[in-house]
C-alpha positions in Angstrom: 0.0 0.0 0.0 2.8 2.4 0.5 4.5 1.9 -2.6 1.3 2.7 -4.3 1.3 5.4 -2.4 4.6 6.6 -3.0 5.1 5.7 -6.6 1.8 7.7 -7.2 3.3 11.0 -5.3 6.3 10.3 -7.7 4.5 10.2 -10.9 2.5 13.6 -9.5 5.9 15.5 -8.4 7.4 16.1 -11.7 4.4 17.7 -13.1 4.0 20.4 -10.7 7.4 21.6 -10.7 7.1 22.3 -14.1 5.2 25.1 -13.3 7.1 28.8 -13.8 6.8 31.6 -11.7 5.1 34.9 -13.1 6.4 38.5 -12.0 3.4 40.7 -12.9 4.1 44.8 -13.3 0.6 46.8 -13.3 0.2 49.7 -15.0 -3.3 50.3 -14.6 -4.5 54.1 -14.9 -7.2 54.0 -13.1 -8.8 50.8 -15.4 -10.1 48.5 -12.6 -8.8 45.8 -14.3 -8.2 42.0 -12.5 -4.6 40.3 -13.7 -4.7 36.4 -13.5 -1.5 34.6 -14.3 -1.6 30.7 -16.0 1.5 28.3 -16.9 -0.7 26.7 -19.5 2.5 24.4 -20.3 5.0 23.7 -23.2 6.6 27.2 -22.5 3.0 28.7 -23.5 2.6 31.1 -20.3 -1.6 33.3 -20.3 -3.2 36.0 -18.5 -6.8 36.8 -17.7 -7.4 40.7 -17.9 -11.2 41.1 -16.3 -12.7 44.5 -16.0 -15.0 45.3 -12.8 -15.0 49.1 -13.9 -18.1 50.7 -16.0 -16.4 51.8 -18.7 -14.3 49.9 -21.0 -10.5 49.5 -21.1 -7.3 49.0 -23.8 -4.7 47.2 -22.4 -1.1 46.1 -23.8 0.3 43.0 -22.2 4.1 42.8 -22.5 5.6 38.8 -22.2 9.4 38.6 -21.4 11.3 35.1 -21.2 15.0 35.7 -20.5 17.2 36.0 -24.2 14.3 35.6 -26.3 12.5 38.4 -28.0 9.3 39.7 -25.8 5.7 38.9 -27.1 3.1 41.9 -26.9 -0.2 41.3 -26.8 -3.1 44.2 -26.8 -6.9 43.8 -26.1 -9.9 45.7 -25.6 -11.7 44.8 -22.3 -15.1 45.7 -22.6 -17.0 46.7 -19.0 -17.7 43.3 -16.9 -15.9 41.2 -19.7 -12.7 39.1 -19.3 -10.1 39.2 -22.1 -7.1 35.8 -22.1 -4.1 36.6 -23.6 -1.2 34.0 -24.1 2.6 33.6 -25.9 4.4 30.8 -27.1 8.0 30.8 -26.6 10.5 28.7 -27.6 13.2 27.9 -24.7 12.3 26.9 -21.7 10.4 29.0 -19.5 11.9 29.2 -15.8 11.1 32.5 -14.9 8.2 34.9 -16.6 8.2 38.7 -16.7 4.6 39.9 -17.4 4.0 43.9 -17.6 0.7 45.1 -18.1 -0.7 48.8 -19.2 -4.0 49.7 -19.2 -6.0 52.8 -19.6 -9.7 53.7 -19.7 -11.1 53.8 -23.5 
């Protein structure tokens, strides 16, 4: 019973430290804006821009991964509505810089 045990914490372990860690840098302007971070895996790393304001923002989400090139992505959050954003990148992902700018449309 405790190998079972123990070879099913094995086969669990690896998976979750493959996870990176985000650093997130708000921006925001006075857009009430939420920022969610997800590893969605294979060095493919998302965020979840929701708006709790009343009017609608325009936001420009900046992904950095060490040496390679950063990805920008830009999106229109409409008031109450939740906009995902991702990047693929081609090295491996230890460490994710995320810097988000937002501003009431």
């Amino acid at each position: 019973m405790i190998k079972k045990m123990l070879a099913v914490l094995l086969l669990v372990l690896p998976g979750v430290a493959l996870a990176f860690p985000f650093e997130v840098e708000k921006q925001l302007n006075g857009a009430e804006i939420a920022v969610d971070t997800l590893d969605l895996g294979n060095n493919m790393p998302s965020v979840s821009l929701s708006n709790y304001g009343a009017r609608a923002a325009v936001c420009k989400v900046r992904f950095r991964n060490g040496p390679e090139a950063p990805r920008t992505r830009r999106a229109r959050v409409a008031a109450g509505e939740t906009a995902h954003l991702t990047a693929r990148f081609n090295n491996t992902v230890i460490k994710m810089r995320v810097q988000v700018e937002c501003k009431q449309d």
